[in-house]
N, C-alpha and C positions, 0 to 999 in steps of 0.2 A: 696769174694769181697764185700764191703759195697762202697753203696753210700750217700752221706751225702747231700740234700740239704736245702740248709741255705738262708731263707730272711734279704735281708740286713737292714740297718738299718734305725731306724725310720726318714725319710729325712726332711731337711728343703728347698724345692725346693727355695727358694729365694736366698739362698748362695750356691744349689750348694753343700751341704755336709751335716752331719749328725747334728739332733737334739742334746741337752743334755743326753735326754734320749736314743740318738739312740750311743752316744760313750758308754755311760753304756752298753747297750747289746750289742756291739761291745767287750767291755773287758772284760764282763761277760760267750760270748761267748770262747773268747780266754783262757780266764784260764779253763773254760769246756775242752774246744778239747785240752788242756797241759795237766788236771789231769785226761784224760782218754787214753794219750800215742797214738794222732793222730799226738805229733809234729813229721815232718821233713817227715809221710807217704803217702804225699797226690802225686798222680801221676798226677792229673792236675785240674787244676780249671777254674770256664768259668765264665764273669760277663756283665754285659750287662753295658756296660758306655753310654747308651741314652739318651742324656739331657733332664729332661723335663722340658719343659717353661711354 
């Protein structure tokens, strides 16, 4: 069993979603976990949606 956990990405609390730099490590991470054959094996994932103001 491995566990993987992963900080999300660099946020821009004013909008609510990710910086410029924080989609780049969002798609940099994503082709990581493709060319290392984690797609489709993940049994569950957990994320914390807590708004902060």
């Amino acid at each position: 069993m491995k566990i993987l956990i992963v900080r999300h990405a660099d946020p821009d609390y004013s909008i609510d979603g990710p910086t410029e730099k924080g989609k780049k490590e969002a798609e940099l991470l994503s082709e990581r976990l493709y060319r290392e054959d984690y797609a489709g094996r993940f049994c569950e994932c957990f994320t914390d949606n807590t708004r902060h103001d």
